[in-house]
One Martini backbone bead per residue (centre of mass of N, CA, C, O) as a GRO file, in nm:
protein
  362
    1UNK     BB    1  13.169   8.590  10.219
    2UNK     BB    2  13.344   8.902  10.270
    3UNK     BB    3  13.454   9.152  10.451
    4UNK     BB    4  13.515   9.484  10.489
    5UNK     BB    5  13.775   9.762  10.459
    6UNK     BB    6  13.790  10.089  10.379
    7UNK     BB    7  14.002  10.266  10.280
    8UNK     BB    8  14.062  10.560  10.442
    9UNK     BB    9  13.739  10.549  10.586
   10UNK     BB   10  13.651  10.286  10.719
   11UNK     BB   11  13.476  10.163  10.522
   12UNK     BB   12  13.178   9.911  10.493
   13UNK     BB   13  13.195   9.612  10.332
   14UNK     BB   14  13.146   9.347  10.039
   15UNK     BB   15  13.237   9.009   9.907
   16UNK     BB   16  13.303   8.781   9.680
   17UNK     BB   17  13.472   8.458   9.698
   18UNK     BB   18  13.628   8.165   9.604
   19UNK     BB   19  13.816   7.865   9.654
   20UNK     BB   20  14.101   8.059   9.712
   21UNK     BB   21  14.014   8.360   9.823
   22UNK     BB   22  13.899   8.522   9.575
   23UNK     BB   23  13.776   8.729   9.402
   24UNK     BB   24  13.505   8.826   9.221
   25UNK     BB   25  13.508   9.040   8.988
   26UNK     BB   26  13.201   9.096   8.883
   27UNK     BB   27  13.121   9.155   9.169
   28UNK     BB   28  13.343   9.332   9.303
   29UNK     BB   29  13.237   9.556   9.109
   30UNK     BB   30  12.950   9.595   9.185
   31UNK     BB   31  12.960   9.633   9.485
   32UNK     BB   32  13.159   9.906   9.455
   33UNK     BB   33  12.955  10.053   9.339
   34UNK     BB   34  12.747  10.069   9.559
   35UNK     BB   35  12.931  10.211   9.732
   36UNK     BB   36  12.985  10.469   9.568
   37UNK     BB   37  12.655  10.530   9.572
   38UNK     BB   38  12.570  10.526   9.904
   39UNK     BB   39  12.534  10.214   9.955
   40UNK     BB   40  12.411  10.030  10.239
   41UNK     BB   41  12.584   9.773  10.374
   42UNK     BB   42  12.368   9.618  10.372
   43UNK     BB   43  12.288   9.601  10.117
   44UNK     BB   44  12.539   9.453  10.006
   45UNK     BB   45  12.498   9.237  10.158
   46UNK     BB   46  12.266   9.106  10.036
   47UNK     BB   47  12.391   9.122   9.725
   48UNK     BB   48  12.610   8.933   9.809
   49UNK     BB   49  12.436   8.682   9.871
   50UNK     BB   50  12.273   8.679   9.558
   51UNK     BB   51  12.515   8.596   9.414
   52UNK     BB   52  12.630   8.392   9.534
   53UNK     BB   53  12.417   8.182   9.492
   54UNK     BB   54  12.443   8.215   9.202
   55UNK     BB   55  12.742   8.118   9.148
   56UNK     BB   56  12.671   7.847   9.268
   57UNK     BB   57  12.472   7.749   9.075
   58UNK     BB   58  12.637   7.803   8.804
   59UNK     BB   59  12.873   7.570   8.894
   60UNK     BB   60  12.612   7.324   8.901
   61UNK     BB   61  12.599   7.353   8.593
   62UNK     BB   62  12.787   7.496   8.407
   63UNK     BB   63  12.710   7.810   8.384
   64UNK     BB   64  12.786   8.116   8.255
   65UNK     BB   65  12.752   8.409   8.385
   66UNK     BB   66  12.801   8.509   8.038
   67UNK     BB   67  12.539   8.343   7.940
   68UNK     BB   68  12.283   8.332   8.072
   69UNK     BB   69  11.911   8.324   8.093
   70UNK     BB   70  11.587   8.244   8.124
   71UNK     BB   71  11.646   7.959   8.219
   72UNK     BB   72  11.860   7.984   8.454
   73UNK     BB   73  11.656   8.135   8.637
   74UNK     BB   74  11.419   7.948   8.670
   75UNK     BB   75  11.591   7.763   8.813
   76UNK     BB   76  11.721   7.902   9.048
   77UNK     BB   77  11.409   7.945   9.162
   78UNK     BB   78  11.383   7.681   9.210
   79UNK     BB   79  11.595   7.639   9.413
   80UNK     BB   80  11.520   7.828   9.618
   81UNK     BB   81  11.285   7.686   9.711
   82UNK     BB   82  11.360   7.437   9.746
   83UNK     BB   83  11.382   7.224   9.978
   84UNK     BB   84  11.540   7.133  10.212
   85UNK     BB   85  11.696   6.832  10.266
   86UNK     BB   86  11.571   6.779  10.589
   87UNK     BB   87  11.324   6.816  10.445
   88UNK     BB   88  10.972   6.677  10.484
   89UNK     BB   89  10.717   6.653  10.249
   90UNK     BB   90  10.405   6.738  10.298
   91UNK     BB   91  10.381   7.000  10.075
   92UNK     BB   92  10.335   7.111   9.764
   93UNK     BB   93  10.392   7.427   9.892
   94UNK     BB   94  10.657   7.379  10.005
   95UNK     BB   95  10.900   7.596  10.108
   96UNK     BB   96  11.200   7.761  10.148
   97UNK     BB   97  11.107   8.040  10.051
   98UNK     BB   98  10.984   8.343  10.008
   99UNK     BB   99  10.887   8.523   9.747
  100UNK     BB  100  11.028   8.756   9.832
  101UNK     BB  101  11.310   8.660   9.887
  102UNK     BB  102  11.351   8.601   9.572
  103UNK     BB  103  11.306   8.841   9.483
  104UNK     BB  104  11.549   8.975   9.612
  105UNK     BB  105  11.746   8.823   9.447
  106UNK     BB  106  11.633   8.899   9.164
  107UNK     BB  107  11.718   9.196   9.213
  108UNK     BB  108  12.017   9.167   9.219
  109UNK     BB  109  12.070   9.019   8.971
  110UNK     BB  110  11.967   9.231   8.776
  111UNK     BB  111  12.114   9.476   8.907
  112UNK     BB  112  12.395   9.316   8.777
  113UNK     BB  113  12.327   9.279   8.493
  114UNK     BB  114  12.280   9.589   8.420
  115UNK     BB  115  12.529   9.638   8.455
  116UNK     BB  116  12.683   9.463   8.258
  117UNK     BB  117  12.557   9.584   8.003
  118UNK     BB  118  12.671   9.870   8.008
  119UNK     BB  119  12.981   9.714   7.993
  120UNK     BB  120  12.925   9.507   7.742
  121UNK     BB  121  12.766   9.232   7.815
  122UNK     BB  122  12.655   8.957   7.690
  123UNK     BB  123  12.325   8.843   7.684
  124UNK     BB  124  12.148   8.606   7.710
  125UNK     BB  125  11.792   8.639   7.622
  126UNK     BB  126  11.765   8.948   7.736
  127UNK     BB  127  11.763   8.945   8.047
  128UNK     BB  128  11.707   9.254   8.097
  129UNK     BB  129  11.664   9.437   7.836
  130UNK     BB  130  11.405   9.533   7.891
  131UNK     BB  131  11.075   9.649   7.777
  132UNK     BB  132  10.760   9.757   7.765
  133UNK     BB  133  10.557   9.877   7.515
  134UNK     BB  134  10.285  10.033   7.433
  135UNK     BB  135  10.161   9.729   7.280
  136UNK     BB  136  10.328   9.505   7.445
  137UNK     BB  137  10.550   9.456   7.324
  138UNK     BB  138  10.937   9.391   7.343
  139UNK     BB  139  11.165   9.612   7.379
  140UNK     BB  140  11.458   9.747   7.422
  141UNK     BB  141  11.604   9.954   7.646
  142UNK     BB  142  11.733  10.138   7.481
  143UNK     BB  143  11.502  10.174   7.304
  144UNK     BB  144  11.403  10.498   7.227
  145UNK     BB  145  11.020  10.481   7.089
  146UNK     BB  146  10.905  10.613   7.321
  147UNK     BB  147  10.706  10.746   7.533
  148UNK     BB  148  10.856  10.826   7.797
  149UNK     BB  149  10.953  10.643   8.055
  150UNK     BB  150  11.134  10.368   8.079
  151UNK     BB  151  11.033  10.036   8.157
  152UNK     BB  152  11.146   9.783   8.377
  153UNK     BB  153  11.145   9.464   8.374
  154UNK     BB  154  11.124   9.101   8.508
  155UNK     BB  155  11.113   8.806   8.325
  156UNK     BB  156  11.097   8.722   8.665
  157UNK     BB  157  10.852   8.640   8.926
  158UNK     BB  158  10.704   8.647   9.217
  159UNK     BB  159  10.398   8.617   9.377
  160UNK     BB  160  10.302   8.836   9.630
  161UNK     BB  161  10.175   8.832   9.899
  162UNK     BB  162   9.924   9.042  10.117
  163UNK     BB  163  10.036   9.167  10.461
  164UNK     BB  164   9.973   9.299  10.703
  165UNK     BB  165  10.127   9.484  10.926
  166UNK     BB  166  10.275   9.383  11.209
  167UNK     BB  167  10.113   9.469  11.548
  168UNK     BB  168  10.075   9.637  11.816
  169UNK     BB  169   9.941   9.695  12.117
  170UNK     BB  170   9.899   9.917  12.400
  171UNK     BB  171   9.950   9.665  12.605
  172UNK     BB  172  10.222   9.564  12.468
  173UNK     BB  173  10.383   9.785  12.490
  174UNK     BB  174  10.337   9.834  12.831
  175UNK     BB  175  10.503   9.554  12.894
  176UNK     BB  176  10.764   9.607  12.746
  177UNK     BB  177  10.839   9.883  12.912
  178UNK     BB  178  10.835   9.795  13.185
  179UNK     BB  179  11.041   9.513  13.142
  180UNK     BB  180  11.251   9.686  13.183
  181UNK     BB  181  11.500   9.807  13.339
  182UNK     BB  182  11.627   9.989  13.181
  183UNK     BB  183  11.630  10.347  13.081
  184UNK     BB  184  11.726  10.325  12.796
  185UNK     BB  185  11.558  10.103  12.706
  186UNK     BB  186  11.294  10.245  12.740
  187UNK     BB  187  11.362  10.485  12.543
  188UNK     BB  188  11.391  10.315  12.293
  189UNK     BB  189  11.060  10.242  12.311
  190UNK     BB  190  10.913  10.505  12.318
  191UNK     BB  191  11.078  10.608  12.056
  192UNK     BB  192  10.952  10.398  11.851
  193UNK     BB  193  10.627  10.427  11.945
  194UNK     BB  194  10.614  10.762  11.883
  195UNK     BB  195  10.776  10.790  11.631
  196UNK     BB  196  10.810  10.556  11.420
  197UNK     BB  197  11.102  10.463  11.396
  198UNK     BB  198  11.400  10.304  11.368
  199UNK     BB  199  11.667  10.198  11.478
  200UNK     BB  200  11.870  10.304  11.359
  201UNK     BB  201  11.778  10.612  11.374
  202UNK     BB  202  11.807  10.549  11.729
  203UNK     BB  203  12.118  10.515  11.710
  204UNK     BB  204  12.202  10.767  11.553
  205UNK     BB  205  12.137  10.931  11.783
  206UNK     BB  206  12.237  11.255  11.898
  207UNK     BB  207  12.194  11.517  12.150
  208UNK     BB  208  12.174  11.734  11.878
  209UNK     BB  209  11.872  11.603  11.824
  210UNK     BB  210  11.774  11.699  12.123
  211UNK     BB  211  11.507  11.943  12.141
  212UNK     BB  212  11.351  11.977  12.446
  213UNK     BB  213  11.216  12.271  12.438
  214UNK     BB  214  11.061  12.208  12.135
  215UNK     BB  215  11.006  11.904  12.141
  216UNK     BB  216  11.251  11.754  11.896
  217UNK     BB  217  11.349  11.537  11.651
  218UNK     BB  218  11.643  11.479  11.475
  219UNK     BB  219  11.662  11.329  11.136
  220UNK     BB  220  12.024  11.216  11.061
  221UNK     BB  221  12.172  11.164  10.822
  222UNK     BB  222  12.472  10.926  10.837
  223UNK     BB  223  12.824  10.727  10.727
  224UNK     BB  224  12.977  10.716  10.999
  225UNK     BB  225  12.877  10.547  11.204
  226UNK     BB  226  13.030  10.355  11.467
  227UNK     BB  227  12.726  10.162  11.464
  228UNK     BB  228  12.605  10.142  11.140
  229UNK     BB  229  12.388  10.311  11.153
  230UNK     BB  230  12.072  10.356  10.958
  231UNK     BB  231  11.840  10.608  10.826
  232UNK     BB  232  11.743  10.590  10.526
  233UNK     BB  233  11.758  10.874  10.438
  234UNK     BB  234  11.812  11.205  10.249
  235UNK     BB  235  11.694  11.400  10.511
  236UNK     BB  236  11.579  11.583  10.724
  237UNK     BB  237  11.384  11.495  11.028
  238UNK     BB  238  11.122  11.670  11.218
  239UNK     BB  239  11.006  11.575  11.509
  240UNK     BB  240  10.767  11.558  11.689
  241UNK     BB  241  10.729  11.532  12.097
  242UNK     BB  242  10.639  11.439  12.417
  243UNK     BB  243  10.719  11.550  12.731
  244UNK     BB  244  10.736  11.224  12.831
  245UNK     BB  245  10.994  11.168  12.687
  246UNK     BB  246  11.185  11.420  12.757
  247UNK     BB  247  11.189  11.349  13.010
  248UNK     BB  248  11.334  11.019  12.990
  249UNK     BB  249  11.592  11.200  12.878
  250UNK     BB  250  11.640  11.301  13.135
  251UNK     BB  251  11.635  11.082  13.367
  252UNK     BB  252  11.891  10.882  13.172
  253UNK     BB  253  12.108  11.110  13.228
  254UNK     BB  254  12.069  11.137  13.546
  255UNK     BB  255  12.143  10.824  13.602
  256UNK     BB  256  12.310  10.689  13.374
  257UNK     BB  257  12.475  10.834  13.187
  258UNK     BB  258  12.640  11.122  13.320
  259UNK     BB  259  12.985  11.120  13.245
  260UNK     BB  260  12.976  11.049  12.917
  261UNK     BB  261  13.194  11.109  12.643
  262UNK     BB  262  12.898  11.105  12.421
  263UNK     BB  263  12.722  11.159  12.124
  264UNK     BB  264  12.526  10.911  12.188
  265UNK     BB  265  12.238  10.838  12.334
  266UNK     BB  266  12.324  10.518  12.273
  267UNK     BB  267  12.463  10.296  12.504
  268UNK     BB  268  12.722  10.154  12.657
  269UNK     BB  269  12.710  10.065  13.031
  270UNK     BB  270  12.776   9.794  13.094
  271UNK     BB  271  12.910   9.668  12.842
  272UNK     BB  272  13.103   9.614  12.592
  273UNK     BB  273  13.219   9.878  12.528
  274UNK     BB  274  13.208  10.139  12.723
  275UNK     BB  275  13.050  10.422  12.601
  276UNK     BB  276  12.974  10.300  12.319
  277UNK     BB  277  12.792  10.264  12.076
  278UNK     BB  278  12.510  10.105  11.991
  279UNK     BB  279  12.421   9.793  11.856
  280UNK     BB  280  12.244   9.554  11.701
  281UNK     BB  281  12.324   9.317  11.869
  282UNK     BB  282  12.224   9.471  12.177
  283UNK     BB  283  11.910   9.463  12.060
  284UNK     BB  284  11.851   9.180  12.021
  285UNK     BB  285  11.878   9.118  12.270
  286UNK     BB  286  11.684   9.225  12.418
  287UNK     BB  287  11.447   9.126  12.253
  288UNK     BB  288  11.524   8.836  12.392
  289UNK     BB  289  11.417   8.885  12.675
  290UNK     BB  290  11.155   9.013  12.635
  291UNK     BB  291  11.012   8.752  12.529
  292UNK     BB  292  11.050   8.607  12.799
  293UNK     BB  293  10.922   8.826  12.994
  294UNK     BB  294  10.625   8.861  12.821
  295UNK     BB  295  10.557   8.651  12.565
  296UNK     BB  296  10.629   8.840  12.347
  297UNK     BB  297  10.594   8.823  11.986
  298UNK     BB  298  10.867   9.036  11.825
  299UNK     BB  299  10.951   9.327  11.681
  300UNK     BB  300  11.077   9.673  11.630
  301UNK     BB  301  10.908   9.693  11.342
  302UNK     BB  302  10.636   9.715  11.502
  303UNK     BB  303  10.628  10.008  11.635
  304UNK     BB  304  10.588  10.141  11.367
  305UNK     BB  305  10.355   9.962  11.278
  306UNK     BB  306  10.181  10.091  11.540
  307UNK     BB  307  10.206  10.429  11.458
  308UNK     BB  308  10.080  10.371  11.168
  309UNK     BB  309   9.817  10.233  11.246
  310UNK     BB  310   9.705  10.489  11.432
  311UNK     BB  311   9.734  10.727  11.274
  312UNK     BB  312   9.487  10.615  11.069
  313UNK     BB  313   9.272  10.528  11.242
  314UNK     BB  314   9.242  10.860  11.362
  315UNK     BB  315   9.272  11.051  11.073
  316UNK     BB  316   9.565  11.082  10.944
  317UNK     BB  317   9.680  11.195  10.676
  318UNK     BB  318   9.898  11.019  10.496
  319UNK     BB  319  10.120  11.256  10.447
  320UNK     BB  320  10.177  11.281  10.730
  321UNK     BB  321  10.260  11.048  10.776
  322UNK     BB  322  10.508  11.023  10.613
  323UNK     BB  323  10.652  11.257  10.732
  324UNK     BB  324  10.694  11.050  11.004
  325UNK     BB  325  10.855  10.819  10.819
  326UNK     BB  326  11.061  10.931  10.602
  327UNK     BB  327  10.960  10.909  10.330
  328UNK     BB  328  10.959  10.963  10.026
  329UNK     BB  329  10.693  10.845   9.958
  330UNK     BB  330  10.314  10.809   9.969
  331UNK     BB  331  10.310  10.575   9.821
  332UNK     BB  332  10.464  10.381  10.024
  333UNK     BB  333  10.239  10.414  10.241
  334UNK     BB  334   9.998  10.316  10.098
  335UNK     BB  335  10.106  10.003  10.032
  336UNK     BB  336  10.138   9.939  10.352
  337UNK     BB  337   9.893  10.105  10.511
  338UNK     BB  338   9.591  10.092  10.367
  339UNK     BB  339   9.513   9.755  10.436
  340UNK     BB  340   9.259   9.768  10.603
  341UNK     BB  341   9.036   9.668  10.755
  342UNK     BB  342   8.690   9.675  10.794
  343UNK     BB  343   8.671   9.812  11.024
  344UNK     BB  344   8.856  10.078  10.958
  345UNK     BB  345   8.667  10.157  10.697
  346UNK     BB  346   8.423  10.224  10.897
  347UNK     BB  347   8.538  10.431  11.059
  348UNK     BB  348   8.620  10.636  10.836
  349UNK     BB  349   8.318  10.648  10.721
  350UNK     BB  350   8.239  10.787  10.988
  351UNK     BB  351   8.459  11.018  10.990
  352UNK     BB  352   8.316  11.129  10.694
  353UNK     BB  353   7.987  11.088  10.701
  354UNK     BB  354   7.840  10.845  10.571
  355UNK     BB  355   7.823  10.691  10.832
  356UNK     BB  356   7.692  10.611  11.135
  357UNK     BB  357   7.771  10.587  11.438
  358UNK     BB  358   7.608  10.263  11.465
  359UNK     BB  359   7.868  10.137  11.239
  360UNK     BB  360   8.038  10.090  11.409
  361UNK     BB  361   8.308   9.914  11.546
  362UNK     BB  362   8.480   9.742  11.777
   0.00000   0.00000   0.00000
């Protein structure tokens, strides 16, 4: 994999290059289109780890790219799991990858083969263009004789189990917030906790996105961010905060912040380049040290899922959770976080009036 810089707008992609240090042609192409279509540097990258992963498979087997079946897809996926080298199995049921990974792997490579089979490209045993009719039998998928939209199958996939969202306690929260040193670092961890946004959200957030007197913060995608963050969503979402975030952002403007001339609310104040905005590398040091020094393993996307299932136990609309954690879709929140245990079941039977207050579980 290489990293790249786009001419003219020096927006940031990837690429896969071969044993001479050449680009991958049909990869390259399809990686370019990802970035025209302005998906996430991120997406991009991740794409293009399943495609490598993908082109040395078909390497080490001798099977040209454009001529794969449905049966070396399958082996595929057993490379990806087989446990790696050095790991000694113990268990029949051990290995290297967990199903989601094989899973985002194998989004990957149909999503490279549907782009290749538009272009003309032959593929053995019909890998991707297939679709389920409505009798159960499998027509192409450009074969549209059924009604409705026509609806794409993956000829493969690993059954993911479900596990409930990894969320913090609010003493483990308070815990997080109190161990920071810096007023940014608190105001960081405040506002993941109080708002449920994304890193990226937070690290987007310019000055101008802070609206003190309505007490509101708007999160505004945007494809420019200098430290590469990214908002995930398609359109402006304005979320209300309470006036204890705000006083915590006057409070970091005022001792911390200074005379800095810089859009960006969160900023390098000590390490370099000084001045300029925070990047994802210097928020996961924070994270390690945060770890080492109150002993909770954590990651920053559990303050969502935390913000998230706090929620919904306390009986707000499913409606409202999606549009402040700026879903696309209610369907997307309902699918991560409508699992909750008996517990949160019984608290919210009693909450409708169905159990008696004293079913309630503690």
């Amino acid at each position: 994999m290489q990293r790249l810089v786009m001419p003219g707008d020096g927006g940031r992609s990837w690429t896969v290059v071969d044993d001479e240090g050449l680009p991958v042609e049909p990869v390259e192409s399809y990686l370019a289109y990802l970035s025209a279509i302005e998906r996430s540097p991120n997406t991009v990258r991740a794409y293009a780890s399943s495609l490598k992963f993908w082109f040395e498979f078909c390497a080490r087997r001798g099977v040209a790219w454009d001529r794969a079946g449905v049966e070396d897809v399958a082996r595929f996926v057993a490379d990806l799991r087989a446990p790696a080298e050095n790991v000694i199995v113990l268990e029949a049921s051990a290995s290297r990858r967990a199903p989601a990974t094989v899973n985002r792997h194998l989004g990957a490579l149909f999503g490279f083969y549907d782009y290749q089979a538009r272009d003309g490209v032959g593929l053995a045993g019909g890998l991707v263009a297939w679709r389920r009719s409505g009798r159960g039998g499998f027509k192409p998928f450009l074969h549209h004789v059924t009604k409705g939209r026509p609806v794409r199958t993956r000829p493969i996939s690993l059954r993911v189990a479900h596990h409930l969202p990894a969320t913090l306690s609010a003493e483990q929260i308070g815990a997080l917030v109190a161990a920071c040193d810096r007023l940014r670092d608190r105001l960081l961890l405040a506002v993941l906790a109080e708002t449920g946004m994304r890193v990226g959200q937070a690290l987007g957030l310019r000055h101008a996105d802070i609206a003190s007197p309505a007490r509101e913060i708007r999160i505004v995608p945007r494809t420019d961010n200098a430290n590469d963050a990214r908002a995930k969503c398609h359109s402006v979402h304005t979320i209300p905060v309470t006036a204890g975030l705000i006083r915590l952002y006057s409070e970091y403007l005022f001792v911390e912040y200074g005379d800095f001339d810089c859009d960006y609310v969160f900023v390098n104040l000590w390490g370099r380049p000084v001045g300029h905005p925070l990047r994802y590398q210097a928020v996961a040091g924070l994270v390690a040290r945060l770890r080492v020094r109150t002993g909770i393993d954590f990651h920053l996307h559990m303050f969502r899922h935390s913000h998230a299932t706090d929620l919904i136990r306390q009986g707000v609309p499913i409606e409202l959770v999606s549009k402040r954690l700026t879903h696309a879709s209610v369907v997307t929140t309902s699918q991560i976080y409508l699992h909750l245990s008996a517990a949160d079941v019984a608290a919210g039977l009693v909450r409708a009036g169905v159990w008696p207050a004293s079913e309630a579980r503690p």
